[in-house]
BAFI-3210 file (N, C-alpha, C; in Angstrom, 3 decimals, decimal comma, padded with zeros to 6 digits):
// residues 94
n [1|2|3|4|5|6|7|8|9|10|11|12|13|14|15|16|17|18|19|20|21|22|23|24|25|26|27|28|29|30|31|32|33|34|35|36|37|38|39|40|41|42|43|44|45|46|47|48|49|50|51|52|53|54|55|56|57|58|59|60|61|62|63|64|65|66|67|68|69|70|71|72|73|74|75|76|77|78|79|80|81|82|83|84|85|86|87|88|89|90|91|92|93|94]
n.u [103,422|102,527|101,671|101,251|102,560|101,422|101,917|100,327|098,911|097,593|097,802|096,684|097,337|097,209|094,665|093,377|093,968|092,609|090,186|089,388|089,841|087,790|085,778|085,667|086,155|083,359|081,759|082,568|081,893|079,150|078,504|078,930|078,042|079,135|082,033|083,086|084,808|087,385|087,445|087,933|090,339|091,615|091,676|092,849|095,032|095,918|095,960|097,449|100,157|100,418|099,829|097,121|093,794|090,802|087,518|085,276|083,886|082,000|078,794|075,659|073,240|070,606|068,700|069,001|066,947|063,830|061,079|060,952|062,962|065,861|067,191|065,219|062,933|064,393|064,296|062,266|060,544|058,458|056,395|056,258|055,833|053,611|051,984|052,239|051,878|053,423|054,548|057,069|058,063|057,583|058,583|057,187|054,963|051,087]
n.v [048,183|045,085|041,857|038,977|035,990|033,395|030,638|028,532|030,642|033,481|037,084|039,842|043,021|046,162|045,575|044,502|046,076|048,206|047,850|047,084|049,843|051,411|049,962|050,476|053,439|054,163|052,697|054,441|056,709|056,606|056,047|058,430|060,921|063,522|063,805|063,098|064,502|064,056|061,569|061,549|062,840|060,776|059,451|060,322|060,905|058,059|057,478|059,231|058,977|055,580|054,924|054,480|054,346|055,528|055,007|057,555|058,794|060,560|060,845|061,113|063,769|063,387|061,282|061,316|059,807|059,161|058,431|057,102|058,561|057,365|059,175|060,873|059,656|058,866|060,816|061,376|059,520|058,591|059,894|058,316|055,472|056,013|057,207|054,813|052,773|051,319|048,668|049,324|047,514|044,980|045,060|045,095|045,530|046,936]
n.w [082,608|081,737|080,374|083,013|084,354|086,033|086,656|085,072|083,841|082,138|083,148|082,169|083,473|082,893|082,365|084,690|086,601|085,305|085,463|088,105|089,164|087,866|088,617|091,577|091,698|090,840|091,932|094,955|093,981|094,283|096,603|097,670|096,420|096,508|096,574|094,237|092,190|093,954|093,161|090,552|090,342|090,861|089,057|086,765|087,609|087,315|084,994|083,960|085,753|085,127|082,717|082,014|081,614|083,176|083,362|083,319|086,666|087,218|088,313|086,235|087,265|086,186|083,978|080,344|079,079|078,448|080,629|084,168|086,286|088,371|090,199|090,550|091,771|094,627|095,547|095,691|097,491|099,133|097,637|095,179|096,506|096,978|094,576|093,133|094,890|095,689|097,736|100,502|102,487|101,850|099,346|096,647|094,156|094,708]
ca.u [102,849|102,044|101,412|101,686|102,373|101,130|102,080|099,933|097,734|098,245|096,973|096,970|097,202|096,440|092,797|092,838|093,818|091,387|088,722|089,089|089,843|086,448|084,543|085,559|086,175|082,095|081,199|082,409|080,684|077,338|077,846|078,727|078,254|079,586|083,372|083,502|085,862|088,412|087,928|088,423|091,800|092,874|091,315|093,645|096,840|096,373|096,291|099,260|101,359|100,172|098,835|095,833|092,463|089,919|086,299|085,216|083,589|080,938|077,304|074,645|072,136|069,766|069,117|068,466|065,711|062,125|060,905|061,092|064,138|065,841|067,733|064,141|062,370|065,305|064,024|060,560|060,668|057,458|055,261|056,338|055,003|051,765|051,414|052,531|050,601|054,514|055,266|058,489|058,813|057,753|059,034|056,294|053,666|050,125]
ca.v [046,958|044,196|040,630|038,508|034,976|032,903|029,275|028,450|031,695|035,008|038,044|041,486|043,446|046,947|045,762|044,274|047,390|049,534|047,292|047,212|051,206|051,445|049,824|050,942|054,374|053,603|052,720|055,216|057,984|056,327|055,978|059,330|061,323|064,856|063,122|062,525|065,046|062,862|060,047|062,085|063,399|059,603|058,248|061,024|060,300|056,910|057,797|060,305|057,793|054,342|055,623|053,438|055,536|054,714|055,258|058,781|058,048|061,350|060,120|062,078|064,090|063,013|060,652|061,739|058,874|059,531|057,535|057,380|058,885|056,711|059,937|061,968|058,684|058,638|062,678|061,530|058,077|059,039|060,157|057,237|054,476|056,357|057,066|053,594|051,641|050,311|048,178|049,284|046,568|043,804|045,673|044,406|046,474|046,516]
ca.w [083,106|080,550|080,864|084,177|083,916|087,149|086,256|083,501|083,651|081,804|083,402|081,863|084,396|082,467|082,361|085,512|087,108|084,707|085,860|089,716|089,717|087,222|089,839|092,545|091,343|090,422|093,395|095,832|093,832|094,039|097,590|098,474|095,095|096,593|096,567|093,119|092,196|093,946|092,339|089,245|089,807|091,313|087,667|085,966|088,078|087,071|083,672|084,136|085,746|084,836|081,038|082,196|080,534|083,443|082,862|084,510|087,743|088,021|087,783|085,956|087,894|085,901|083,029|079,248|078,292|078,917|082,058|085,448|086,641|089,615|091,026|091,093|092,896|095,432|095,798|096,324|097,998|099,934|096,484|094,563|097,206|096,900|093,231|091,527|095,551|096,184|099,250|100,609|103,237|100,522|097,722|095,636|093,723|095,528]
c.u [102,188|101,676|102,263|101,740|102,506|100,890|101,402|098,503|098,560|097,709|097,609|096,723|096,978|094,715|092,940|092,893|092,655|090,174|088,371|089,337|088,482|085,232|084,390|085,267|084,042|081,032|081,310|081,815|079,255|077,112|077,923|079,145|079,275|081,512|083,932|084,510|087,733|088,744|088,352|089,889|092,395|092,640|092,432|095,223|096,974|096,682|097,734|100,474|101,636|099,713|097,650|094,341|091,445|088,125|086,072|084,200|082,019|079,976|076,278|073,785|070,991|069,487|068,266|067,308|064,813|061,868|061,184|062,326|064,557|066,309|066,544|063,522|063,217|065,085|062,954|059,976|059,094|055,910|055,105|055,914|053,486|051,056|051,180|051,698|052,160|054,584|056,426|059,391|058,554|058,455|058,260|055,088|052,267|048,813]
c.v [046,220|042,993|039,726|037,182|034,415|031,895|028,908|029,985|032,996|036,332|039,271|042,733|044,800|046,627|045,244|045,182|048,486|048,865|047,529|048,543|051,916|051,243|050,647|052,734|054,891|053,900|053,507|056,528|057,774|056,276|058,012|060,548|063,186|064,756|062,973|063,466|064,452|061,621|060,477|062,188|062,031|058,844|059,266|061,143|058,657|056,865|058,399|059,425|056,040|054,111|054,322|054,327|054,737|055,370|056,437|058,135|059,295|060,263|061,427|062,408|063,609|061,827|061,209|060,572|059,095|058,251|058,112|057,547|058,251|057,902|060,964|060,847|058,444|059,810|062,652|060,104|058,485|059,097|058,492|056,145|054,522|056,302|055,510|052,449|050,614|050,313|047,991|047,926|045,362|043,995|045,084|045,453|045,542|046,926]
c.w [081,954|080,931|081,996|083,982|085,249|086,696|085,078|083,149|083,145|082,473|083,013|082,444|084,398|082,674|083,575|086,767|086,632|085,243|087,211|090,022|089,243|088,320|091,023|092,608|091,667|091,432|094,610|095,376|093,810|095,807|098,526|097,023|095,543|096,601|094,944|092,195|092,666|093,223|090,808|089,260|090,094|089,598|086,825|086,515|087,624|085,430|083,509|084,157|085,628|083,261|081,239|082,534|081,541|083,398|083,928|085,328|088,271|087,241|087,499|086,982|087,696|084,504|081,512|078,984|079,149|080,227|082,703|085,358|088,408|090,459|091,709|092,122|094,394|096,212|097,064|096,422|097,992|098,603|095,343|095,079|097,115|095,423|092,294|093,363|095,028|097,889|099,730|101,226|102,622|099,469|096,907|095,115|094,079|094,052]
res [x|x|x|x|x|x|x|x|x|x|x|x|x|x|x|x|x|x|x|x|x|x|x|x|x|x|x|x|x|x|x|x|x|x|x|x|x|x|x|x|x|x|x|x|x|x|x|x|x|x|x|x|x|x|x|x|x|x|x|x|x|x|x|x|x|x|x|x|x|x|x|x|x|x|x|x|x|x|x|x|x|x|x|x|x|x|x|x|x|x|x|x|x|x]
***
């Protein structure tokens, strides 16, 4: 698959496949992270049979840089409203 030509438009349809399987790929492991194994082997069949290299799709447990960690606050919704005096239903710090 190489370039698409739609009247006066070019589209390269390698990236525009690596992009919309990236996202999406992306996005269904953030919504249901215990799946992501699937999306692995569909990002490595696409590679296989499309040779299209798409970005791996697991998400870290945790994150290497110092700070708050969003996956531990997601842990401990409940402590974090109290410690940092956040308003969930404003979302605004009190």
């Amino acid at each position: 698959m190489n370039e698409l030509f739609l009247f006066e438009k070019q589209i390269n349809m390698n990236y525009e496949i690596k992009k919309y399987l990236g996202a999406i790929f992306y996005e269904m492991s953030a919504i249901s992270p215990h799946d992501f194994r699937t999306y692995e082997h569909m990002r490595m069949m696409a590679y296989g049979k499309l040779d299209i290299n798409v970005m791996s799709s697991h998400l870290p447990a945790q994150q290497l840089e110092q700070g708050v960690d969003i996956m531990q606050l997601l842990r401990e919704t409940q402590s974090f409203v109290q410690d940092y005096h956040y308003n969930l239903h404003q979302q605004v710090f009190i």
